[in-house]
C-alpha positions as CSV (number, residue, x, y, z in Angstrom):
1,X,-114.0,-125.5,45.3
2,X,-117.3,-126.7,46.4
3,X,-120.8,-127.7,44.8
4,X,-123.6,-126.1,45.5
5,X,-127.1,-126.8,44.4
6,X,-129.3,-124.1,42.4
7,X,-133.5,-124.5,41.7
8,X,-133.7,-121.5,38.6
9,X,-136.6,-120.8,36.5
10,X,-137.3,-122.1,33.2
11,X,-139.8,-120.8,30.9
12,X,-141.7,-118.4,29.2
13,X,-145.1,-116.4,30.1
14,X,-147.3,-119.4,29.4
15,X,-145.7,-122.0,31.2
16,X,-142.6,-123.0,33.4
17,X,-140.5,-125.0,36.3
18,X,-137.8,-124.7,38.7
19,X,-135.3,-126.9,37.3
20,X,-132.5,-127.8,39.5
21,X,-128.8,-127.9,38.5
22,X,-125.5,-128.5,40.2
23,X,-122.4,-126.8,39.8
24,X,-118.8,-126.5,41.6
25,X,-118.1,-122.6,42.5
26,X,-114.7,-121.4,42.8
27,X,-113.8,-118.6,45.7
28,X,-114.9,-115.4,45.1
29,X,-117.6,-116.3,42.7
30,X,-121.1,-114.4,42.7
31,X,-124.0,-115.7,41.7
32,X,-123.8,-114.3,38.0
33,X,-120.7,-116.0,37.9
34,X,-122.0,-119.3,38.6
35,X,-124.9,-118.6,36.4
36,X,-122.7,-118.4,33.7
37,X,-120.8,-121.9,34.4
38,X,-124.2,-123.3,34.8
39,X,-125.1,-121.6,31.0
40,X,-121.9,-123.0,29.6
41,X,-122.2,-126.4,30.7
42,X,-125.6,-127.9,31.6
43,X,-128.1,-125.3,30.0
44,X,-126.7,-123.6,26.9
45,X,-130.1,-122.5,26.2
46,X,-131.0,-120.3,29.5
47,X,-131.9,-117.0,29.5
48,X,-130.6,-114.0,31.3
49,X,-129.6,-110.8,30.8
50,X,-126.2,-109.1,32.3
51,X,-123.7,-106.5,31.0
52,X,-121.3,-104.8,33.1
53,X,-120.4,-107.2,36.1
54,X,-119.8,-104.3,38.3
55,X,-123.2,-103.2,39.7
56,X,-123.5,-100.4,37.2
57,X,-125.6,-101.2,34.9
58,X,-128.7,-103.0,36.9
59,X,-129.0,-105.6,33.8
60,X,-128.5,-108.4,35.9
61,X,-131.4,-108.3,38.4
62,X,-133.4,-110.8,39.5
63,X,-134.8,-112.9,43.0
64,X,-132.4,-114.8,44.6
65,X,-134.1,-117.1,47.4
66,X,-137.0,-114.4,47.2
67,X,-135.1,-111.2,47.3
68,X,-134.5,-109.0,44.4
69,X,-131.4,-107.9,43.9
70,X,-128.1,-107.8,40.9
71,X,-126.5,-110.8,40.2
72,X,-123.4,-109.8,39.8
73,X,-123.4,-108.1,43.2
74,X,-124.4,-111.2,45.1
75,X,-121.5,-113.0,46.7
76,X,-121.6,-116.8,46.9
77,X,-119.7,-116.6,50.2
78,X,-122.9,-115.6,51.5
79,X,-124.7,-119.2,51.2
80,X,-123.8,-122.3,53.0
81,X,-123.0,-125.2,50.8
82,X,-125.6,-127.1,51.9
83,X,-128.1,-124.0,50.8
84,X,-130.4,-124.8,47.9
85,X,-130.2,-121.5,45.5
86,X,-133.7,-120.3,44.5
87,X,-133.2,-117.9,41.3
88,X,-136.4,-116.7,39.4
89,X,-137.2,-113.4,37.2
90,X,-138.6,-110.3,39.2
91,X,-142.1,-111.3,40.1
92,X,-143.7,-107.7,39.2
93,X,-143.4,-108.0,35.3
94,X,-143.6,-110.2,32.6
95,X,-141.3,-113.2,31.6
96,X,-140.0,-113.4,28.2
97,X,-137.9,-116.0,28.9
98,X,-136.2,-118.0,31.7
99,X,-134.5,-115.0,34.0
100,X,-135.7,-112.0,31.7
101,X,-138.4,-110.2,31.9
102,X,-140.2,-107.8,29.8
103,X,-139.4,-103.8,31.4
104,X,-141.0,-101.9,28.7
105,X,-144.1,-100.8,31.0
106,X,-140.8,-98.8,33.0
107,X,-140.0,-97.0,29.9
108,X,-144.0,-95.8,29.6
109,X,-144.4,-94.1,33.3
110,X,-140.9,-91.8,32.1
111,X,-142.5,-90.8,29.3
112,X,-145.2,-89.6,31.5
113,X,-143.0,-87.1,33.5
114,X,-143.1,-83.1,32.5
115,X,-139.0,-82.8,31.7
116,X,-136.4,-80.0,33.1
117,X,-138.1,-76.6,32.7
118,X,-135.6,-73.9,34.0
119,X,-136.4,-70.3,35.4
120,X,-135.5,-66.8,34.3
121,X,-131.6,-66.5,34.0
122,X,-129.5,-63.8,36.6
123,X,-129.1,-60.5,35.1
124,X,-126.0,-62.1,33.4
125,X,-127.2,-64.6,31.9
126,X,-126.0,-67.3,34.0
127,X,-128.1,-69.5,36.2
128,X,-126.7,-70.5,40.6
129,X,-127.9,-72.6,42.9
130,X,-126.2,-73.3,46.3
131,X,-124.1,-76.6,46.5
132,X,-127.0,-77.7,49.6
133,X,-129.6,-77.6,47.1
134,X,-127.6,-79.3,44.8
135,X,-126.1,-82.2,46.9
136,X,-130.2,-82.8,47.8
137,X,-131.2,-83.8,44.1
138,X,-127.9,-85.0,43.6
139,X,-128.6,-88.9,45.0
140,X,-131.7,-89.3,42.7
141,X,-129.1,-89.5,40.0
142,X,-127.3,-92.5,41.1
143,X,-130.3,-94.7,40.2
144,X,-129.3,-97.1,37.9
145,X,-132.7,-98.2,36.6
146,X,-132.1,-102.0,37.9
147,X,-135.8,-101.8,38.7
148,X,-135.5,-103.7,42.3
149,X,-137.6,-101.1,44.0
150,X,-140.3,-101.5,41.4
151,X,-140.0,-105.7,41.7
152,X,-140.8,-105.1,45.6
153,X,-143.3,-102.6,45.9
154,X,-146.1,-103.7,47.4
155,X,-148.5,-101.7,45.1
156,X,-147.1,-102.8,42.2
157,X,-146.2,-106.5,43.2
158,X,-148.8,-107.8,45.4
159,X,-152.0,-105.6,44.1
160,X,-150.5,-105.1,40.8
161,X,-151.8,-101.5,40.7
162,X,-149.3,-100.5,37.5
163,X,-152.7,-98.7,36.5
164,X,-152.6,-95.9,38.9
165,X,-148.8,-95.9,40.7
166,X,-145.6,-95.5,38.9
167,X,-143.5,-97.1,41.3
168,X,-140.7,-95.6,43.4
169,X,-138.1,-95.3,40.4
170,X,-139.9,-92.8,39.2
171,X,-140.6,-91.1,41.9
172,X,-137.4,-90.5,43.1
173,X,-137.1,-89.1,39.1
174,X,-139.9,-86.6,39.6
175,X,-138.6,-85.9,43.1
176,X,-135.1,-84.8,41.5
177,X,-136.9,-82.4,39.0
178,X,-139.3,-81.0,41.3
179,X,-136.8,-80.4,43.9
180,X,-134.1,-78.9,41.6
181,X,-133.4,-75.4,42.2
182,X,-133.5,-73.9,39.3
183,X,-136.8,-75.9,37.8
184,X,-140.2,-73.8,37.5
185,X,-142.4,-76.8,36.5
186,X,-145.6,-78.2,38.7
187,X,-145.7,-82.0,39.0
188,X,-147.4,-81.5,42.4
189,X,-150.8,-82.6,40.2
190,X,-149.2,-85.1,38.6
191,X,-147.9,-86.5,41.2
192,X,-151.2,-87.2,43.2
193,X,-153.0,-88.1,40.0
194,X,-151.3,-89.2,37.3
195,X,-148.2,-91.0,39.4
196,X,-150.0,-92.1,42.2
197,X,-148.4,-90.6,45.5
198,X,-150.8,-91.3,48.0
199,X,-150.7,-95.5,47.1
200,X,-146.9,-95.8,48.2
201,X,-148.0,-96.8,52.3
202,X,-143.8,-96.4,53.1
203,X,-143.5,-99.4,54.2
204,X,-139.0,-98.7,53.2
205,X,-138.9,-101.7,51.1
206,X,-137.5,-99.8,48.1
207,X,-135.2,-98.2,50.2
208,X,-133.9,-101.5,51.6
209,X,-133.0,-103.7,48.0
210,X,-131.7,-100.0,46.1
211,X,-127.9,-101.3,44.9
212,X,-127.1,-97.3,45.3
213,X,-128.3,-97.0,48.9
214,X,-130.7,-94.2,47.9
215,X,-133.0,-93.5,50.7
216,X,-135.9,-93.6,48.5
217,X,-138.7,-93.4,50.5
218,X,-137.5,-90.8,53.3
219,X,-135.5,-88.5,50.9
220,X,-138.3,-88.5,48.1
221,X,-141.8,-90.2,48.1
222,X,-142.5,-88.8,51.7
223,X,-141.4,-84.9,50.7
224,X,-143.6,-85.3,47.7
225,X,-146.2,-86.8,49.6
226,X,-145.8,-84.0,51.9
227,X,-146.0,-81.4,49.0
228,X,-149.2,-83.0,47.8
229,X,-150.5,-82.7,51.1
230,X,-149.8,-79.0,51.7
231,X,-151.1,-78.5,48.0
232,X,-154.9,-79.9,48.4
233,X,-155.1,-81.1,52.0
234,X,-153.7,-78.2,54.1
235,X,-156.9,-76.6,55.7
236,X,-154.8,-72.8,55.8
237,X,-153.2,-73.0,52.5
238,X,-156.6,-74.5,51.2
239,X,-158.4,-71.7,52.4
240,X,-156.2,-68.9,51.2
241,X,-155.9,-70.4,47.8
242,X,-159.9,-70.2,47.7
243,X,-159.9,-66.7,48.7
244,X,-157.3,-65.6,46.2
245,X,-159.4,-67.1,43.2
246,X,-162.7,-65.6,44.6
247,X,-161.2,-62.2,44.5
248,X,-159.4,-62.9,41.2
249,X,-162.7,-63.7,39.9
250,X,-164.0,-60.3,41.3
251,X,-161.5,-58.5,39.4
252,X,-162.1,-60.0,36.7
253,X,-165.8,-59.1,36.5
């Protein structure tokens, strides 16, 4: 057993400190753990939010000495004892209190997304896909909605451009319906105008905190930044749609 020495935030959105406490940890702890003990000795009144202690649920995340990541997954074996733990809420939304912070804006950019839309059926009835095509969207399903990517995107954290970007969370949920096999619905406008795709710069930093090791940025911002770009940037396919609507027009009149 050894003591260690953790700075965590206290407070609400008007005001608040780092207020430092210090605690023995046991072998094997993780941070959550101690976070806990801390709770149920020194500050019964602390704030933070946790539920399945096995990097499931993403309850538990928040910035531990300036990187976001879960709690619960956060070994203290990793620190020196002479360390000084910084813990604070994720910087990119609001605090309610002490280590939570307020999510909701998350819940208003999935509302935003067109959902599943499937094709015409096979002659039988029944719909296939090839297990390639499948095993592709298959990793945007692991997300567990921890929000870590959307803590430590740049647009988002340090321009705080929630206004016009949705953060890579939801990309990675628009990439998986848009790059489903059987799904006939465009997002391709949405995704340039009403998500944002042309603010991410892919800088990889949401690929590097993801608790699911999805490769977020290579496997779906930059294919739907590529579709956007072969939508309303490619010179060929710009042209060709052009001529096809001047000689639908025609037709029509």
């Amino acid at each position: 057993m050894s003591e260690y020495t953790f700075q965590i935030w206290r407070g609400d959105s008007s005001s608040g400190e780092f207020v430092e406490y210090k605690t023995e940890v046991d072998d094997g702890m993780v941070v959550l753990d101690v976070l806990h003990r801390i709770q149920a000795q020194q500050a019964g009144d602390m704030a933070l939010r946790w539920n399945c202690k096995a990097g499931k649920c993403g309850s538990c995340g928040m910035e531990v000495n300036g990187k976001p990541q879960l709690a619960c997954m956060t070994r203290m074996n990793t620190y020196l004892e002479q360390d000084v733990i910084t813990v604070q809420p994720l910087k990119t939304f609001p605090v309610i209190k002490d280590l939570v912070c307020d999510v909701s804006w998350n819940y208003d950019q999935n509302l935003k997304i067109k959902p599943f839309k499937p094709g015409t059926p096979d002659p039988d009835g029944r719909y296939r896909m090839s297990q390639e095509d499948v095993d592709r969207v298959q990793e945007f399903r692991k997300c567990i909605e921890c929000y870590l990517c959307q803590d430590v995107c740049h647009v988002l954290r340090d321009h705080n451009r929630k206004d016009v970007f949705v953060g890579p969370r939801f990309m990675i949920r628009a990439a998986g319906l848009d790059m489903h096999p059987l799904d006939v619905e465009d997002r391709i406008p949405d995704i340039r105008d009403e998500f944002g795709s042309g603010y991410c710069n892919i800088t990889r930093c949401c690929t590097d905190v993801c608790p699911e090791n999805i490769i977020i940025t290579d496997n779906a911002i930059i294919p739907l930044k590529e579709r956007v770009a072969d939508r309303y940037y490619d010179p060929i396919i710009w042209l060709s749609n052009k001529v096809s609507g001047l000689f639908q027009n025609a037709s029509k009149s």
